[in-house]
C-alpha positions in Angstrom: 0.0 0.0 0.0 2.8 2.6 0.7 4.0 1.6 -2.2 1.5 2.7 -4.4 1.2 5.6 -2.0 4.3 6.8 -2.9 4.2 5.7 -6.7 1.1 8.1 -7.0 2.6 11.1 -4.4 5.4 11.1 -7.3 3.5 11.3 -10.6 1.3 14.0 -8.8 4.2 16.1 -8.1 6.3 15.4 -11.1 2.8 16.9 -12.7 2.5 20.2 -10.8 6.4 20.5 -11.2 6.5 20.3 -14.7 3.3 22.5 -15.1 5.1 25.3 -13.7 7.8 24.8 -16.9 5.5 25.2 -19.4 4.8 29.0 -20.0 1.8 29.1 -22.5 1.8 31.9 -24.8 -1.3 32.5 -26.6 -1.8 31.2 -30.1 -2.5 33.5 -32.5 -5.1 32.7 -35.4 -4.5 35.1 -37.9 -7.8 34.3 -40.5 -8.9 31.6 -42.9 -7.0 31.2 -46.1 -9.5 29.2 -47.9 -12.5 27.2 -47.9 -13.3 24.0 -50.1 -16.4 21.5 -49.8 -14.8 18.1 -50.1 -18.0 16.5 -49.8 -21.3 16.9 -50.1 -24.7 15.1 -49.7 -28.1 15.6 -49.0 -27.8 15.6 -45.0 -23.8 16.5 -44.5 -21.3 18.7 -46.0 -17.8 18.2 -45.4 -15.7 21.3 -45.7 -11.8 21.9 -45.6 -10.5 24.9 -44.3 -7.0 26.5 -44.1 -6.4 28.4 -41.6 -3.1 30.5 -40.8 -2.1 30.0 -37.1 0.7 31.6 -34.9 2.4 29.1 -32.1 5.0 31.7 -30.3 5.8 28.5 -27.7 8.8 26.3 -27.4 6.0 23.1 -27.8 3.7 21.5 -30.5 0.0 21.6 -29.1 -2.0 18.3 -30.3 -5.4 20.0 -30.9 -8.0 17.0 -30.4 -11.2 15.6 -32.1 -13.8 18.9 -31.1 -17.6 20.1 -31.5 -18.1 23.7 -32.1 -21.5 25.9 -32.8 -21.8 27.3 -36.1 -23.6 30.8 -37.0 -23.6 32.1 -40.8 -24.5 35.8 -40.6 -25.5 35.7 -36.3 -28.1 33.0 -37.2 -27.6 29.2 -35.8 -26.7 26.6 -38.4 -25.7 23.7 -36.7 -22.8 22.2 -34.3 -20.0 21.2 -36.5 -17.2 18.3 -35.9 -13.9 18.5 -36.2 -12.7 15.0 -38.1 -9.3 14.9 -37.3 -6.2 15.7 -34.9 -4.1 18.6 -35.5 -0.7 19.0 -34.7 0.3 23.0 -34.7 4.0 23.2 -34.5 6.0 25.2 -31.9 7.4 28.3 -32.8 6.1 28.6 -36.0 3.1 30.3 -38.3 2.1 27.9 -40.7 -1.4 27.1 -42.0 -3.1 24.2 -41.0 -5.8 22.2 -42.7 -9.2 21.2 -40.4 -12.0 19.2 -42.2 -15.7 19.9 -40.3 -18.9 18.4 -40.7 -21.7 20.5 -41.0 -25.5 19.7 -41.5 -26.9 20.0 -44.6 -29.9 21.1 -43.6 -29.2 23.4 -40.5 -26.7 25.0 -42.9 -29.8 25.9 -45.5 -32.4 27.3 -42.9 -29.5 29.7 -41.4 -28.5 30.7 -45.2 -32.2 31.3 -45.8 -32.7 33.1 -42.3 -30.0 36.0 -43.4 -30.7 36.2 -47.2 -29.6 39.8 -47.1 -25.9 38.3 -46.8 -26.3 36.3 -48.8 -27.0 39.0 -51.8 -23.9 40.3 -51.1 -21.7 37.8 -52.1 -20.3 37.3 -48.5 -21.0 35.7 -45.1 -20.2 35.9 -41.5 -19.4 32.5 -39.8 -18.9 32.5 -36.4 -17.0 29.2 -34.4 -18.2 29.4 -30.6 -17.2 27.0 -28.0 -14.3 25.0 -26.8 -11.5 23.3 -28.5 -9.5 20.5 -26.1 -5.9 20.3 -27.0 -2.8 18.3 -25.3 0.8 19.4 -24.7 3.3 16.3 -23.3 0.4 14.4 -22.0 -1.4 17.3 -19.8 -4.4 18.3 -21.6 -6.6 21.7 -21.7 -10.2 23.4 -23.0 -9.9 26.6 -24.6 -12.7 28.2 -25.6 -13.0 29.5 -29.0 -15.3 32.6 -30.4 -13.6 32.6 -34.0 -15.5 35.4 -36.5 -15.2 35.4 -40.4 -15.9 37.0 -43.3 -15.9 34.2 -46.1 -16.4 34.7 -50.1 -19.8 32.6 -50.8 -18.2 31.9 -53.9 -16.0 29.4 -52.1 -19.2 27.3 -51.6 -20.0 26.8 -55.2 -18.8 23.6 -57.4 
């Protein structure tokens, strides 16, 4: 038993020790490069976008599998998934590719909600909510409230 005691009064510290070394500096995302529809059906659309990100810290920052809200033009459209992991480097600006899901249908109502935006050529989507990422093991949520201004004619075939 103190065994184990002693085993876990270890790993606990060695955590809050090696907590202290990692200094987080904030990521920076500097905007959305582009936007392409890899797939799309009748209930889902699957879109890739490129974003440019800024990672001022010494460490890569594993960003994980994540569910976000989705607004086009301050109307609702859906939650959206993030498919895959993502793996922004350290000390670097680079962009970085992240494939959503979004519902087909949700998608449609919000677009038809704000049809004034939609005459313009250009919408506002809006990313609320939280995004878990993972540095050496020790994971964190950060929320995100990510606003854009996106060319509609990046949704067309």
């Amino acid at each position: 038993m103190t065994r184990n005691f002693k085993f876990w009064f270890l790993l606990v510290s060695f955590t809050f020790l090696f907590q202290g070394c990692l200094e987080y500096k904030e990521v920076n995302f500097k905007g959305v490069k582009d936007v392409n529809i890899q797939d799309r059906s009748s209930d889902k659309m699957k879109i890739e976008i490129a974003v440019l990100i800024d990672n001022p810290n010494t460490y890569n920052i594993k960003v994980k599998k994540s569910t976000l809200d989705v607004y086009l033009n301050g109307k609702y459209a859906g939650k959206t998934t993030l498919d895959q992991k993502v793996v922004i480097k350290k000390k670097s600006e680079n962009v970085y590719y992240a494939v959503i899901n979004v519902s087909t249908k949700d998608l449609m109502k919000a677009a038809m909600g704000s049809i004034g935006g939609l005459l313009k050529g250009t919408a506002t989507v809006e990313l609320k909510g939280k995004v878990k990422g993972s540095v050496y093991g020790i994971s964190k949520s950060v929320d995100v409230d990510m606003k854009e201004e996106v060319n509609l004619k990046d949704f067309m075939p």
